[in-house]
Structures are given as C-alpha cells and as structure tokens.
N, C-alpha and C positions, 0 to 999 in steps of 0.2 A: 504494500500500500504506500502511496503517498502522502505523505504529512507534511503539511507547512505548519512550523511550529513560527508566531511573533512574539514578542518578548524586547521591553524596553530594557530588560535585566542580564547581561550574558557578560564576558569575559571583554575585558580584563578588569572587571567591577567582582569585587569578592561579596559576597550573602550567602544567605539562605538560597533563594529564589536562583542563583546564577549557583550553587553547586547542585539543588534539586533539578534544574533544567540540562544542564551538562550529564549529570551522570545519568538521566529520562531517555535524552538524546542515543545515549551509548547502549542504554538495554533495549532500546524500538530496533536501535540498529542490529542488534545481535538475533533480534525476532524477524529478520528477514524487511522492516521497513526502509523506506526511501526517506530521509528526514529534511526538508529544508528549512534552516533556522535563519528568521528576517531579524535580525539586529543593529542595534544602533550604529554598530560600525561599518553599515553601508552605505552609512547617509553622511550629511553634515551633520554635526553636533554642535549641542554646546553645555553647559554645566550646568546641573538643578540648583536652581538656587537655596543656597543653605547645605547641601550635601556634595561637596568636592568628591571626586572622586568618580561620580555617576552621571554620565553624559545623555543626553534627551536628543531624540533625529529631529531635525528641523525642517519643516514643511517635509513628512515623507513621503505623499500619498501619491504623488507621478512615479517614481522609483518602484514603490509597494506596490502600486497597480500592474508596471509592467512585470513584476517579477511571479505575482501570484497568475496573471495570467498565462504566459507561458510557462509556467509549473504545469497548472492545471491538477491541483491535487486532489486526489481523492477524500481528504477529512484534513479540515482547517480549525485549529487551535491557538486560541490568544489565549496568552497566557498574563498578561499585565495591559494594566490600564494608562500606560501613560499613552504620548501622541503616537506609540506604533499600534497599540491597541486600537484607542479611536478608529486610525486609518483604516485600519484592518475592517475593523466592525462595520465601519463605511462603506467598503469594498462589497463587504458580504452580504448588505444590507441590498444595495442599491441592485444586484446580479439574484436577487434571492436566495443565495447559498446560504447552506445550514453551516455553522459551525459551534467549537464547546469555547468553553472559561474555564477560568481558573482564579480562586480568592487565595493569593501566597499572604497577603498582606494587609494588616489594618490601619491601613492609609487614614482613615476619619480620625482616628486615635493618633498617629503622628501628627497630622492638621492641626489639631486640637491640643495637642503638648507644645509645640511648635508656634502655632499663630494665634489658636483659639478661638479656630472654626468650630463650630455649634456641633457635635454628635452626628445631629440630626441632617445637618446640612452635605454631610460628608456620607451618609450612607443612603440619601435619596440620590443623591450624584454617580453612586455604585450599585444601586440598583436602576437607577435608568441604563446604566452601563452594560449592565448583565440578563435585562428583561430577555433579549431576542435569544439569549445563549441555549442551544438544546440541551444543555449539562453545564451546570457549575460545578468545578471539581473545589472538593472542599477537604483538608487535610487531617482534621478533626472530628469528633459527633460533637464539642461543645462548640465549634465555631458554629457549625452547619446548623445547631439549634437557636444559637446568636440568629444568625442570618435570616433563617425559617420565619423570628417571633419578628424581623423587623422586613417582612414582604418579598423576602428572595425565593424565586422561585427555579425548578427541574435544578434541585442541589443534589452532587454524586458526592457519596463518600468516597474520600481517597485516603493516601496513607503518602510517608517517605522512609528512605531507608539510611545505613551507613554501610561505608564497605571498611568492613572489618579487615582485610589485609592490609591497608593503607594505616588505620590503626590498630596496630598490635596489640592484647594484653600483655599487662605486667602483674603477675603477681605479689609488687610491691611498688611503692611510688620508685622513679628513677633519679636521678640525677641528669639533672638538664646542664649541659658544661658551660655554655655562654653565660650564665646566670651564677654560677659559682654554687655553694652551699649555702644553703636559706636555713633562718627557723623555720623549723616544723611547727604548727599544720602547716603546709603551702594552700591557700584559696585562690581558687582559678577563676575569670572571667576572661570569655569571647566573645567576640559579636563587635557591631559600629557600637561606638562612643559618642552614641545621640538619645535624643528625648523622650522617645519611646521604650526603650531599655532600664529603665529607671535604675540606673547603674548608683546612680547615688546610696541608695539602701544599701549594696553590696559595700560601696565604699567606704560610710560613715561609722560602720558597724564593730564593737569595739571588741576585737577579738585575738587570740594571741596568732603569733605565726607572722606568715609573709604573706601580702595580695599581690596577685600580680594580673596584669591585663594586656589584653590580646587585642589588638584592633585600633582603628581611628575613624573619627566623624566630626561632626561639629562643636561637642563639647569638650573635645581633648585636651585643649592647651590652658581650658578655663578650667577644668578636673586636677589637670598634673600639677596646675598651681597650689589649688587649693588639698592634694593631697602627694606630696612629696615623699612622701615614704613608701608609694605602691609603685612596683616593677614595670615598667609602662614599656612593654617588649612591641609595640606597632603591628603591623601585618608581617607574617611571615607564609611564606611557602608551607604548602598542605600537608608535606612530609617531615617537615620542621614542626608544623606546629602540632600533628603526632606525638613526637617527644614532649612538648609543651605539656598537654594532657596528661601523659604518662606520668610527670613529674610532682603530678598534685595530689593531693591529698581528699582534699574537694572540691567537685565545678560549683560553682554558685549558678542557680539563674534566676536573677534579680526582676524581669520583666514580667507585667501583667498582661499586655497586650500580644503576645507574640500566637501567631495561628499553629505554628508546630512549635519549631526550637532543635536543626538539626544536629546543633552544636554540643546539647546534651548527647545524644546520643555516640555523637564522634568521643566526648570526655570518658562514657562509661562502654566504650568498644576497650579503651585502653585500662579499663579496672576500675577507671575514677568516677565515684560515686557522687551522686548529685543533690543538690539542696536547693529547692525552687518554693515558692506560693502554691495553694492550691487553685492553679489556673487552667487554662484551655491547652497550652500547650504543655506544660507537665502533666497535664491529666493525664493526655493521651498519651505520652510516652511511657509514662512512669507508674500509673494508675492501670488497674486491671477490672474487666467488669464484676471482679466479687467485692469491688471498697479496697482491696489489695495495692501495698504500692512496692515496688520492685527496681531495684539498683540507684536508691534514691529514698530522699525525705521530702514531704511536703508538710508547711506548717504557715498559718498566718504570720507566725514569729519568725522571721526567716534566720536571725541568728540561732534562735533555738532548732534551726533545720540544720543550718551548720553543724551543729556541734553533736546532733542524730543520724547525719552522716555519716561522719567520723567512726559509727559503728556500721557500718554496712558491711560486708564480706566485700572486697573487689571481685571475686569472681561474680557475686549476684547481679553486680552490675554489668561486667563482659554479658551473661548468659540475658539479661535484659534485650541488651544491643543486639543481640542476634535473635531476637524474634522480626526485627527488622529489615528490610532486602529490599534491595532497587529491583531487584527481579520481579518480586510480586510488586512494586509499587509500578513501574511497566506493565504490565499483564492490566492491572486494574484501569490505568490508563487507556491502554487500548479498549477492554470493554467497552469504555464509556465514549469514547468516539461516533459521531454518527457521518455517515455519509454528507459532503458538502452539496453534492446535486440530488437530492433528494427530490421526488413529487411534489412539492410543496407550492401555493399559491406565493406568488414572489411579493404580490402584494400583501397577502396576509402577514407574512412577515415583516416589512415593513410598520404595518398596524401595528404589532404587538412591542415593537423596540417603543413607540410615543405611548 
C-alpha cells in the first residue's frame, strides 16, 4: 500500500511525535508498505515562534498539492496540525478523499501555559480540525475519553512503543563517564524545557542526590539560572542518551498534560524506574486495567513518588517496557487506515469538516 504520511514534526526536531513517526515509518516499511513522509524540510521554513529548534513550511500547499498528487496514494495520514496538516486536510477536503489523524499533542494546554488561550478556544480549533478525519488515532483511553467528553469524534485507540535494543537493561544504575560520579539517588528528566512539562515540580523539589536534565526549549536559560546545581547535559544522540537512562536511579515525569510520555518508557527499557502524577500518560504506561501500577510510582505527591520509586525492582521496570513494540503499534496503525478514494459523496465530506 501506499501511505502518504504529513507531519509538521520529523527530523532533525527531536520529541515525542518525531521519534513515534520515524520509528511508524520503519515498521509500515518492514510490512511491505510504500511510505511517503511530507515534511517541513521540503518547503521553506521558518521558526515557531517561542520554540527554536522547530521549523513551520511556509505557504506549503502548491509543493503539497503537486506531490500528493503524483503519489497518488492509496490511505492518506496527517499526523499534526500545524500548516502541513491544514494543507493536507485542504487537499483532501476539496478532491473528497478520505483520510485519518492523529492527536500526539495537547497543543490547547501548551497555548494556555504559554499565552493563555482559553481551554476552550484551543480544543474547538482541534476539533474543527479533526471533524472530517475517518479515525483519530488516539494514544491513550484517558486522552481518547478527554476528547470523546469534549465532541471529538471516529476516535481509534492507538498505542506507542520502545525499542528495547537501542536501550539496554542494566541491572544496576551505570556510570555515565562524561558526568563523572554523582551523589546517589541520580533523578533523571527528559523531554523540551518548556511550559507544558511542568519541569519546575521536578526541579524545586527538595531531595537528596543529583538532578540532572536532558533537553532544551524555551525555558532553559531562565531554569539553569535559577537552579545551578542541576546537571543540565542538553540534547544528546539517542544512543548516548541510553546510557543517560541507565545511569539513574529515577526518571521523574513531572508533566500533567502529556498524551503518552515515550520517554518513560525509553528510562525503564534500561531498568530505571519511574515517578510521575496520576495522569493520562502514566496511566497508560505504567497503570494496568486491574488499578495495578508497574515499573513505576504514581502519587499526587510527586516527591513522595520519588522516593516509592527508589523501591521498584529494575527488572519490573525493563519487563514493563517490553509489553511495549513499534510492531504492534504499526499493525494497529495500519488497521485503522481507510482507503483515500473511497465511495464517498465528495460533497458530503466537505459538509461535515464546517
């Protein structure tokens, strides 16, 4: 089959969103699909503002148009909402093809930390977005019930995974050599160093040991001021930041809005057991449908999650991680694909995106 996958989110931009679509791309491939990935880097760009590092196509839709049409693919998948999405959804709209979505992200929730756009304003703007989509893939059941209570509709349960080779267990924390010898506990954060993340809880929190943090975004330079004493190691390469993992004792994840959190799962591939809120994206990783929580602690008190960590088994957490696979998160993906030329009145669809 043919898949045009769009995505304002892909390489050389490190996330969530851009390691879940990279490694999608690589399991469609090994099932025999044709994948063609529309990304920013075949446009002009230029930089979202407030987020360095993440580039926006500027006017894509002549570019987009000529390439989706000579594709000609057989199931078309927007995967993000910025201006490659729109285009995209344009495209499909106006030719009546069907295509899916996909919610990585709770963009109303960044707006809203960030500018202090209304909730409300930010999720009528993403379900007008999402009305025409035949399947919204959704990577949680607490997001997908979020979404449901506030008028989204044809929501697909999805899933993401880790590739356990890339990280190894350890059945002890390692020593990381760049970093020298730390007190122990070592407390790990990864992910941007922005508003959404509420990285400050993790930060302010008064605990023995070394913190150290992985990443950069907009709040970096005003974080490292104000706390001097956390390890502030930037972006490192995927096989580097492996060992990072390894080296800790605990991942923290500090964030209430995140729709999965693959980062957990990358921390406790390599032993390290995790300490999050009881949210949507630890639910689902870390939470089991019997009330069960597995290679991880969840607690309103996120210090007191810390230090409940601290007793987990590392193996519980490796064997956690590998209930996990890009393989079944492919397979489920393709499920939910529908044909882009489907029977369908081309007008009717139209209708239903207003």
């Amino acid at each position: 089959m043919k898949i045009a996958l769009i995505t304002d989110a892909w390489k050389p931009q490190i996330n969530g969103v851009v390691t879940t679509l990279v490694e999608l791309v690589l399991e469609l491939e090994k099932l025999g699909h044709q994948v063609d990935v529309i990304h920013p880097g075949l446009f002009k760009t230029r930089p979202c503002p407030g987020y360095a590092g993440i580039d926006l196509a500027i006017k894509p839709k002549a570019v987009l148009t000529q390439r989706l049409t000579e594709m000609q693919p057989d199931a078309i998948h927007i995967a993000t909402e910025g201006p490659l999405g729109w285009a995209a959804r344009s495209y499909c709209l106006k030719r009546g093809l069907s295509f899916t979505t996909a919610f990585h992200t709770k963009f109303p929730e960044i707006l809203h930390a960030a500018l202090k756009i209304p909730l409300s304003w930010g999720y009528a703007l993403f379900r007008y977005f999402h009305k025409p989509s035949s399947g919204v893939m959704v990577p949680t059941n607490g997001v997908l019930g979020m979404l449901k209570q506030r008028g989204f509709r044809n929501l697909r349960s999805w899933t993401h995974g880790v590739d356990t080779e890339l990280f190894p267990f350890g059945a002890q924390p390692r020593l990381y050599p760049p970093v020298g010898v730390l007190a122990r506990p070592v407390s790990l954060f990864v992910g941007r160093v922005s508003y959404e993340k509420n990285i400050d809880a993790f930060l302010q929190m008064d605990i023995p040991g070394t913190k150290i943090v992985c990443g950069v975004g907009p709040l970096e330079e005003t974080l490292k001021a104000r706390f001097p004493q956390v390890r502030w190691l930037g972006v490192l390469p995927r096989s580097e930041l492996a060992k990072v993992y390894a080296s800790a004792d605990v991942f923290v994840f500090p964030s209430k809005s995140e729709t999965f959190g693959l980062v957990m799962l990358e921390a406790m591939a390599t032993g390290t057991p995790v300490a999050a809120y009881p949210v949507d994206g630890p639910l689902e990783v870390l939470g089991t449908p019997d009330g069960a929580c597995h290679g991880g602690v969840m607690d309103d008190d996120l210090k007191r999650a810390c230090y409940s960590a601290l007793a987990v088994p590392r193996q519980e957490a490796r064997n956690r991680a590998l209930a996990f696979s890009w393989a079944h998160a492919a397979r489920l993906f393709e499920g939910h694909l529908v044909p882009a030329r489907q029977k369908t009145n081309s007008k009717l669809i139209v209708a239903n995106a207003l």
